[in-house]
C-alpha positions in Angstrom: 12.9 17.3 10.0 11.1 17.1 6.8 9.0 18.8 4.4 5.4 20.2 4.5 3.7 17.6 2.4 5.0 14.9 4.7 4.0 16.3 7.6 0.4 16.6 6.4 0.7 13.3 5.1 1.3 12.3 9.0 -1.1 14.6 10.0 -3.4 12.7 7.9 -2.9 8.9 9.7 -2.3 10.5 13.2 -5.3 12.1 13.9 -7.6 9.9 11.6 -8.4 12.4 9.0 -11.9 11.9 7.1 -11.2 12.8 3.0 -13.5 15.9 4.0 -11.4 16.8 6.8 -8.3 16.4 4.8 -9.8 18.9 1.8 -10.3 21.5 4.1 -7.2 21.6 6.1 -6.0 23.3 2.8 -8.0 25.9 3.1 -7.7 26.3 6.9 -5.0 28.6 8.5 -5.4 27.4 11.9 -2.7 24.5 12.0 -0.7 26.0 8.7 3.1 25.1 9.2 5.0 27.1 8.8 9.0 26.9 7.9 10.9 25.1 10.3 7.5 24.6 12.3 6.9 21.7 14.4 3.6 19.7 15.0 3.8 19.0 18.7 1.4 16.2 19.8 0.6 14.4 22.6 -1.5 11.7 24.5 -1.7 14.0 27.6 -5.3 15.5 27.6 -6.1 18.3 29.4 -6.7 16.8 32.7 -3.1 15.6 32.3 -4.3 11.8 32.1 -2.2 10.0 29.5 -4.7 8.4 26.9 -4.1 5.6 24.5 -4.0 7.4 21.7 -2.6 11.0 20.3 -5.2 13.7 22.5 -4.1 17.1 21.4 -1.8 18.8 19.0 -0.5 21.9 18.3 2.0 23.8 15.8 5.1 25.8 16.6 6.4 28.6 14.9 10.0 28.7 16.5 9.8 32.4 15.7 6.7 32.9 18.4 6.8 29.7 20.2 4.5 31.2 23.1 1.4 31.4 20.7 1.3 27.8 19.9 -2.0 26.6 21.3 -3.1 22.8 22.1 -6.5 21.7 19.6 -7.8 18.6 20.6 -8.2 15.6 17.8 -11.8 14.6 17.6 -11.8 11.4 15.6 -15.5 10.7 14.4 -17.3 7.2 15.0 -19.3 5.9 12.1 -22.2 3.8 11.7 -22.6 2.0 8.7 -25.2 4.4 7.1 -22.6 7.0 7.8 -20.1 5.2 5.8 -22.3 4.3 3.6 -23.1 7.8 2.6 -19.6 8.5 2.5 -18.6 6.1 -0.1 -22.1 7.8 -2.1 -20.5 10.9 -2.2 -17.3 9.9 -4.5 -17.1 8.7 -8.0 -16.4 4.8 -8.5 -13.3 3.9 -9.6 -14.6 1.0 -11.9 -18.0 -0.7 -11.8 -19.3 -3.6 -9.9 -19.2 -5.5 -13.8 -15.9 -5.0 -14.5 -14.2 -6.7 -11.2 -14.7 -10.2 -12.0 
């Protein structure tokens, strides 16, 4: 058990969370948790072959467990000029003249 923040924070490593992906889940209802939820995950997809890594999740809310539905994690491959746009799109911590 634990708090909300914390489980976002897991959330956040486990399925490999882009900063933009992170900013909206905020805003998005669809996996809120809710008190004394539970994020359920597994590496079952939905073949029922056991993958390397975490497949699907879902959230439980104990009160109407029967409604919890499996979402698959898509984690996005990059190329360089993807992450290179990325890193465009945020302000610099310090310049390139300072770090010396």
């Amino acid at each position: 058990m634990t708090h909300e923040d914390t489980m976002r924070a897991f959330r956040f490593r486990l399925e490999k969370m882009t900063i933009e992906q992170w900013n909206r889940q905020g805003s998005s209802n669809r996996l809120d948790i809710v008190n004394c939820g539970i994020l359920h995950y597994t590496r079952r997809d939905s073949s029922g072959t056991v993958r390397e890594r975490f497949e699907r999740v879902r959230t439980i809310d104990p009160s109407r467990p029967d409604e919890a539905r499996w979402r698959r994690i898509r984690r996005p491959r990059f190329s360089n000029e993807d992450l290179l746009a990325q890193v465009g799109r945020h302000p610099h911590l310090w310049d390139d003249d300072e770090v010396g």
